[in-house]
Structure formats: C-alpha cells, structure tokens
C-alpha positions in Angstrom: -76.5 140.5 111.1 -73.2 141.8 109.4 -73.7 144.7 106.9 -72.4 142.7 104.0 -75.8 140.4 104.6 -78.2 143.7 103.8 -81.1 142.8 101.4 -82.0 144.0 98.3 -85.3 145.3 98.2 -88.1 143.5 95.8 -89.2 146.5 94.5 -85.9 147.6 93.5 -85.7 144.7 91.7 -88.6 144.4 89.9 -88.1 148.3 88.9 -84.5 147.3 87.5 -86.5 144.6 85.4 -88.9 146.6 83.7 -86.3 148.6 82.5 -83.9 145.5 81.4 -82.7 146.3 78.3 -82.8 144.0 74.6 -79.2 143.3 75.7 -79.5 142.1 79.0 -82.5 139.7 78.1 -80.2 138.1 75.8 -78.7 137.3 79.4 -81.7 134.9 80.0 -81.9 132.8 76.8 -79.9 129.8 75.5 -77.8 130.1 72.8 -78.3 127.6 69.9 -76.7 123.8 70.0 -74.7 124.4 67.4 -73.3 128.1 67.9 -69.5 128.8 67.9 -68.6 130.1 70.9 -66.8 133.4 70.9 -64.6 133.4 74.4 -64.6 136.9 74.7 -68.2 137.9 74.1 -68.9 135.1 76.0 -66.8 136.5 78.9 -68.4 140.0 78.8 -71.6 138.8 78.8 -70.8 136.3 81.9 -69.4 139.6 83.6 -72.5 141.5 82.8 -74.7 138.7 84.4 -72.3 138.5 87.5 -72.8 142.6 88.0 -76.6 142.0 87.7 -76.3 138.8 90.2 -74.8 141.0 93.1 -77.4 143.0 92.6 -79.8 140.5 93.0 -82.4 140.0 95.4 -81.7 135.8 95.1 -78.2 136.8 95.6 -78.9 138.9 98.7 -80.8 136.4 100.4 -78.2 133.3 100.1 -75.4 135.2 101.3 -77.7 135.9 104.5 -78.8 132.1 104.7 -74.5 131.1 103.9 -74.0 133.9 106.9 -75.9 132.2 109.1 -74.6 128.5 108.4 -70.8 130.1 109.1 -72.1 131.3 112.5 -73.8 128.0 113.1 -70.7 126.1 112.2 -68.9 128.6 113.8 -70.7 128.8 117.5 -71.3 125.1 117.5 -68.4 123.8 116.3 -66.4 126.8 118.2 -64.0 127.0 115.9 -61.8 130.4 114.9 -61.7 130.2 110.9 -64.8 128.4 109.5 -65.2 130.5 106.2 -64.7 127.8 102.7 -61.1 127.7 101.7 -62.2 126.0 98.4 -65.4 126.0 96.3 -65.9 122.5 94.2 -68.8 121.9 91.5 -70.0 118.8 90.0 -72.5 119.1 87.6 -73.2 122.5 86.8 -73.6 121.8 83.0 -73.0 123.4 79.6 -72.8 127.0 80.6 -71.9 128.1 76.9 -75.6 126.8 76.0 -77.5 126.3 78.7 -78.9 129.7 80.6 -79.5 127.5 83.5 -76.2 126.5 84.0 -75.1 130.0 83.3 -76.9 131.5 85.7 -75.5 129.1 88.6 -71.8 129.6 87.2 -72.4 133.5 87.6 -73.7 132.8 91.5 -71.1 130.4 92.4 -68.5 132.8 90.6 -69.7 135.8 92.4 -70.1 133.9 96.1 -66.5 133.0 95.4 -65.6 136.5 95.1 -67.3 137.3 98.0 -65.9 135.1 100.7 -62.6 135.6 99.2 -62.0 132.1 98.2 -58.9 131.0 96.3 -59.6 128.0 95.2 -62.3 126.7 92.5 -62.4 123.2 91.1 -65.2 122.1 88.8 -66.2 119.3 86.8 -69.1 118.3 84.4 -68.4 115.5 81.9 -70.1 117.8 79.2 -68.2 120.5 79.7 -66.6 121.5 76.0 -63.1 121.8 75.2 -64.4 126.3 75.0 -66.0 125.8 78.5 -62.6 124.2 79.9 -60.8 127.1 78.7 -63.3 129.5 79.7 -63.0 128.5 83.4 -59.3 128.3 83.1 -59.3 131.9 81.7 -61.3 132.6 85.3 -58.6 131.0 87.0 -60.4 127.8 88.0 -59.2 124.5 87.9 -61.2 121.6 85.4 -60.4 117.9 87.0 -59.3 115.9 84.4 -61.0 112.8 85.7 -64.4 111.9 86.2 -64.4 111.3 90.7 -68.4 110.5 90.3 -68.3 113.4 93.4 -66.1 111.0 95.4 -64.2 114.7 96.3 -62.5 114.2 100.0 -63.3 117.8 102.2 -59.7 117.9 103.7 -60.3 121.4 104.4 -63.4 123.8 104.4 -64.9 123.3 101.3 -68.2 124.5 99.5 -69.9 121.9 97.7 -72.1 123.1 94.7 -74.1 120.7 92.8 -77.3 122.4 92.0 -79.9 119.8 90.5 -77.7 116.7 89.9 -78.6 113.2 90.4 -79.1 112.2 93.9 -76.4 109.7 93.9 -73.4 112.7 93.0 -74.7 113.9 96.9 -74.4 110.4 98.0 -71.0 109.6 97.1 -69.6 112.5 97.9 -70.7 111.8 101.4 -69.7 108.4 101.4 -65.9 109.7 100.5 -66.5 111.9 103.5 -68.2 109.4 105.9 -66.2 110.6 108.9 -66.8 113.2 111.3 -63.3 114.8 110.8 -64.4 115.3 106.9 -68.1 115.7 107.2 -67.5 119.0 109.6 -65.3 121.0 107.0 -68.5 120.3 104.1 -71.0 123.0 103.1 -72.9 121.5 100.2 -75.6 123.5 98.2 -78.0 121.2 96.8 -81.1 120.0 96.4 -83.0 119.8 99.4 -82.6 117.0 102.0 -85.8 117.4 103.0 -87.7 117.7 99.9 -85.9 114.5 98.7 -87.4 112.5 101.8 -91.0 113.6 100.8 -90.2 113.0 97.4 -90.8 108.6 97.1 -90.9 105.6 99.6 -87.8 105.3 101.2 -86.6 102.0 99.8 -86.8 103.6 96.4 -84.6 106.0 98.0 -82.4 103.4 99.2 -81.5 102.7 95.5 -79.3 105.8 95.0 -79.4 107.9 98.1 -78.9 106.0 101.1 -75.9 108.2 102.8 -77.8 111.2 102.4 -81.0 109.4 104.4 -78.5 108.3 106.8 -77.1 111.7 107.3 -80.2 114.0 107.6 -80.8 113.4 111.0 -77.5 114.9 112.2 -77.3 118.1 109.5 -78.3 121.0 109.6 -80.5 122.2 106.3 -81.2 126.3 105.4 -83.6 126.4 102.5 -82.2 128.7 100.0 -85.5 130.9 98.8 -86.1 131.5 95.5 -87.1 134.5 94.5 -84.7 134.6 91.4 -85.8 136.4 88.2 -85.7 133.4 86.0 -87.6 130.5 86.6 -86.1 126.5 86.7 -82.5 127.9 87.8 -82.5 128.1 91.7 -85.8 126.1 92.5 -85.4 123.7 95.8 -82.0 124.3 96.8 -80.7 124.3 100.5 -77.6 124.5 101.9 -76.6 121.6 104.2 -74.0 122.1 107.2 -72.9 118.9 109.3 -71.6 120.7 113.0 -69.3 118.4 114.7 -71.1 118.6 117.7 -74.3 117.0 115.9 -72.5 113.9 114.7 -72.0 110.4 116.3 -68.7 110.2 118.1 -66.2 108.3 116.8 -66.4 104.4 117.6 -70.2 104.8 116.6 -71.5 102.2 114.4 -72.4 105.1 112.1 -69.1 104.9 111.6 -68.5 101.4 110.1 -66.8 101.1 106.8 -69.2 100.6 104.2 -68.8 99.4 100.3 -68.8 101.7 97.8 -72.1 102.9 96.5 -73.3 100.8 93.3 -76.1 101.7 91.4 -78.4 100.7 88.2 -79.8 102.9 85.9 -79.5 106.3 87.4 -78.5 109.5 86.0 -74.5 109.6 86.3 -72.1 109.5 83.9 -69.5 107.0 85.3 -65.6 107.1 85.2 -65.5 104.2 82.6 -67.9 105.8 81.0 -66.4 109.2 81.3 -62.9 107.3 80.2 -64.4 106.5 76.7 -66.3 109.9 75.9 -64.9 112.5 73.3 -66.7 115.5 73.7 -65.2 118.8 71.4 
C-alpha cells in the first residue's frame, strides 16, 4: 500500500486526547440554536478541527479503505485516471450548529484536499444564509436548487451523504441508472448492507428500491469507526459500481423506469424546498 495510506497508531491517538485542551473540546460540542455566527472564528476553529482530522486515526483508515476502492475501480475497470474529479454532498446538515455535521464537513474538506479535487458542490436545504457563505469562502459551490440527489455522475464524482434518508441514495441512482454513469460514482453512505438487514424488504421497497436493485453488482468497503466522537461516522461504507460487474447494456436492468415517488419519508422536496425561507 502507497505511503500516503500509513496508519495512525491508536495509542498515539488516545495519548493526543488526554492531553486535548479546554479549546479543542469546544471542537466537539454544539453551539446554541440561537448563536450568531461569527465567520471568522468559525473558520479558525473549522481549520483547527481539519489539522486534528488528518491526524486522525478515522481519517487514516478511510483514506486506506478510498485507496483500495481506486485500485479496485482502477484494475477492474482498467482504466488510466480513476481518482474523483468532483466531490458532491447532500445532506450534510447545519454545520454552524450541529458538531455532527461539522465534523463530516471537516472529513469531506480534508479528503478533498487530499486527492486534489477541484471541484466541491454541496447542498442541504437547511443550510443558513452564514453556512452558504462559509462554503463559498472555501471555494465550494452551494446549488441553488433543491435536485432531491437527482445529481448525474458525468465524470468521476464522490458522492457524500453521510446519514440521510434512504431515498437521497435512491434517486441519485436512479438519475444514474446506466452503466456509463453508474462506473464514474463513489458514494459514501450508509451501509448497503446494513440497510438490507435493517426491515422486510417490501418495506424497503417504499423508498429504496434502486439501491436493493443495485447491491448485487457493487462493491461495498465498510468504513470503521474508530472516530473520537460518537454518532458522527457510525455505519458508513463506501460503495464503488466497476463496470465490469454491471449488466451489459440491452439488459432489462436497464429499462427506463418512472421516477421514484414516495409518502411520508424524510426528504425535503423541491416544492417544498421552493417555498422555504431559511436566514
């Protein structure tokens, strides 16, 4: 395995937590629902947490497990360039008040700076007008409209949606049911697998029927979590589809399919999205 993969030992890590300082706890806690958010503290303490994720054991361990889904894509799919030319989140949350959601925008921040990649696009329909220009200050694009996930992969992308409803995962592969998209997605999410076991599978069927459809043919590398903080990280994987797993084209996998519809699940919709005013 490359160098750049090396693992940070545990008891590094738990020494470097012992001796966490009054500050960097403050790293670990919401702030309150009401708070003003100051861009600039806000900004030094993001970069504080990103320093400390790098360092991180969590942090060590999913760059080996992205590693090895680049060389799986890589030897399977036999193709030259297979590293993500664009990271998109959905979902992430309130990141000015939520330490969960702060804690994934640090990761996904500092795996962006790792592979190099350009591009960031994210979307949340409770990001604040502050969060907006937060990311914009970090040189990331905010989507103006609400796509439900319904995000075509016309290039390498990394998909991020850590802990959102099943059906964001399920239209975003039915906007990519083709094997010429499905190949250039590497989604981290919540775990395939762990969804099948989760309920019977026509109660699956209500809002996650692509992803069932899908499993068979991807490939899914449990992310472990061994983070510091609890709740942030828990039963994440990331997914790969390799070409050379797929259906071939002219498969009834294949066949055009209507859009997803679903009741009473957790999604804000584009209507609704359309009407919202959030400051």
């Amino acid at each position: 395995m490359n160098d750049e993969f090396c693992k940070v030992t545990r008891k590094k890590w738990i020494i470097r937590n012992k001796c966490m300082s009054n500050d960097q706890k403050k790293l670990h806690k919401d702030l309150p629902e009401s708070a003003e958010v100051d861009e600039e503290t806000f900004l030094r303490r993001l970069t504080t947490l990103r320093e400390r994720m790098t360092d991180s054991e969590y942090f060590a361990q999913a760059l080996v497990t992205l590693g090895e889904a680049l060389i799986k894509l890589k030897t399977i799919c036999q193709t030259r360039d297979n590293n993500p030319k664009r990271v998109v989140c959905f979902g992430i949350g309130s990141f000015t008040r939520s330490y969960q959601a702060l804690h994934q925008l640090a990761f996904i921040l500092c795996i962006q700076k790792h592979f190099s990649i350009k591009e960031a696009i994210f979307f949340d329909p409770v990001f604040r007008k502050c969060e907006k220009s937060v990311l914009q200050r970090l040189d990331c694009l905010v989507m103006a409209d609400n796509c439900e996930a319904k995000y075509e992969a016309d290039m390498q992308t990394l998909f991020y949606l850590p802990h959102c409803p099943n059906c964001l995962t399920n239209n975003l592969l039915w906007r990519n049911w083709r094997r010429k998209h499905l190949k250039n997605i590497i989604l981290i999410n919540n775990s395939f697998e762990s969804l099948s076991c989760s309920k019977p599978e026509r109660l699956l069927r209500l809002d996650s029927n692509y992803i069932l459809d899908i499993m068979s043919y991807a490939v899914e590398l449990p992310l472990e979590d061994d983070y510091e903080v609890n709740n942030v990280f828990n039963d994440l994987s990331v997914h790969i589809f390799p070409l050379a797993n797929l259906p071939q084209e002219g498969s009834e996998v294949w066949q055009e399919k209507e859009p997803p519809a679903y009741k009473d699940v957790e999604m804000v919709s584009a209507e609704d999205f359309a009407k919202l005013s959030i400051n």
